[in-house]
C-alpha positions as a LaTeX table, in Angstrom:
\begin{tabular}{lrrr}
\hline
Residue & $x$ (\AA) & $y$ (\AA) & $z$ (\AA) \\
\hline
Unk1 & 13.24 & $-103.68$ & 6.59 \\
Unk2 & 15.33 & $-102.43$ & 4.19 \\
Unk3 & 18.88 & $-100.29$ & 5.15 \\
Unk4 & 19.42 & $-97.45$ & 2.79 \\
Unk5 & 23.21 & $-95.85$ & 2.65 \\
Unk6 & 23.42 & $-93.00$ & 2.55 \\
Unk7 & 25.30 & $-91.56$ & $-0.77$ \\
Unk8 & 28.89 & $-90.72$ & $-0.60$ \\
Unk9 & 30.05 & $-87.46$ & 1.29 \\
Unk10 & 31.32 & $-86.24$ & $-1.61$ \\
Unk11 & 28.53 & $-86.46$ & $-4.08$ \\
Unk12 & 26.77 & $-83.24$ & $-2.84$ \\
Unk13 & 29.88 & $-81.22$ & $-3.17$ \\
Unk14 & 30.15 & $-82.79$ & $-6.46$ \\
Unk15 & 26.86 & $-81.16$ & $-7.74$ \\
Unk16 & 27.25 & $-77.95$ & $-5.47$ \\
Unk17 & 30.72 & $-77.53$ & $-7.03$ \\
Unk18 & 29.15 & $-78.46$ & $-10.88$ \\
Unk19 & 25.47 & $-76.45$ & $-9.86$ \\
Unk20 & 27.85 & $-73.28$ & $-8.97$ \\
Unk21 & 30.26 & $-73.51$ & $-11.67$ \\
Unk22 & 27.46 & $-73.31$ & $-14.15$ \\
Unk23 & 25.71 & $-70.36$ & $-12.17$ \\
Unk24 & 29.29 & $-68.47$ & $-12.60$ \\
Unk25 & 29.61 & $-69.59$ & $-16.19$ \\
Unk26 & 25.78 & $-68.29$ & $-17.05$ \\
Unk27 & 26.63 & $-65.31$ & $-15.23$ \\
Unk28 & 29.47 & $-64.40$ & $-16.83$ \\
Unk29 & 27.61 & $-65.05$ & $-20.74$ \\
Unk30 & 25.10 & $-63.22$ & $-19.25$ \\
Unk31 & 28.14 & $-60.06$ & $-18.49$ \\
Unk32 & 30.16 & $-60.81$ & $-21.44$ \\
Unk33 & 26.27 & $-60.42$ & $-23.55$ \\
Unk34 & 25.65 & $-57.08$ & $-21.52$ \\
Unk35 & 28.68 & $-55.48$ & $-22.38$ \\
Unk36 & 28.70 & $-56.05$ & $-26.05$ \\
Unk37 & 25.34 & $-55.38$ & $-26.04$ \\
Unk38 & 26.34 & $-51.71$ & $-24.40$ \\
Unk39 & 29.25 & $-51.36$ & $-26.53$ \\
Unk40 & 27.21 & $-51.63$ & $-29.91$ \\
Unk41 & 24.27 & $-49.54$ & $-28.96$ \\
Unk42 & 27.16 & $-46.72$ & $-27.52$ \\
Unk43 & 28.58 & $-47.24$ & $-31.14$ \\
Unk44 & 25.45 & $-46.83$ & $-33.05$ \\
Unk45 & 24.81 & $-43.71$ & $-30.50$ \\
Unk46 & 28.29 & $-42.18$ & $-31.30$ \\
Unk47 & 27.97 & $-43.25$ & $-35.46$ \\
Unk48 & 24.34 & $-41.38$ & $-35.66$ \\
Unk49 & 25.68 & $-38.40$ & $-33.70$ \\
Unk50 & 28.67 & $-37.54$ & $-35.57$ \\
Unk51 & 26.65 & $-38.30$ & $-38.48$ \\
Unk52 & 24.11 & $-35.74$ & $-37.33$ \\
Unk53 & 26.57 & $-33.44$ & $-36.81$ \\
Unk54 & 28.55 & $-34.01$ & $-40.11$ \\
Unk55 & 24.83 & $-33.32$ & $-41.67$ \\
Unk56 & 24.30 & $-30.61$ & $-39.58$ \\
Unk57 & 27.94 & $-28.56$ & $-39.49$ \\
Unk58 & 28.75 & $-29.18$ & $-43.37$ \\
Unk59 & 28.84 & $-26.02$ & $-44.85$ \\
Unk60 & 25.39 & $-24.84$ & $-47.39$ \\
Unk61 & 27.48 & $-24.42$ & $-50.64$ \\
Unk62 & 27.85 & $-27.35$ & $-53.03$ \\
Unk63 & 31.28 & $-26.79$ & $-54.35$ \\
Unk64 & 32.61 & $-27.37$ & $-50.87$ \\
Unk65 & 30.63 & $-30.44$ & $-50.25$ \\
Unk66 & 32.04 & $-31.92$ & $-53.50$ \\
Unk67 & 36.00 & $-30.88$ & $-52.59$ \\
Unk68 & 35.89 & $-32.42$ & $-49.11$ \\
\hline
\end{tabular}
C-alpha cells in the first residue's frame, strides 16, 4: 500500500491567489475594452450629429457657404 502526501498547504492558495488574479486582470481588459468601446461609438454619435446639424443649419445661399 502506497502513502500519498498530501501537497503542501500552500499550493492551493497558490493557484486560488494566481486563478483570481487572472479573473481580476480579464475583468478589468474586459472594462478597460467596454469603455473605449463606449467612448468611440459616443464620439462617432456626437461627430455625425453635429455634422447633421452643420448640414442641416448652414444657411441655403452659396456665397455664405464659401466665406465661412
Amino acid at each position: 500500500m502506497h502513502i500519498i502526501s498530501s501537497p503542501p498547504a500552500s499550493k492551493p492558495f497558490i493557484v486560488d491567489t494566481t486563478v483570481t488574479a487572472v479573473t481580476a486582470a480579464v475583468a478589468r481588459a474586459a472594462a478597460y475594452s467596454a469603455v473605449i468601446a463606449f467612448t468611440s461609438v459616443t464620439a462617432a454619435a456626437v461627430t455625425a450629429s453635429t455634422a447633421s446639424t452643420a448640414v442641416t443649419s448652414a444657411p441655403s445661399t452659396p456665397a455664405a457657404v464659401t466665406t465661412t
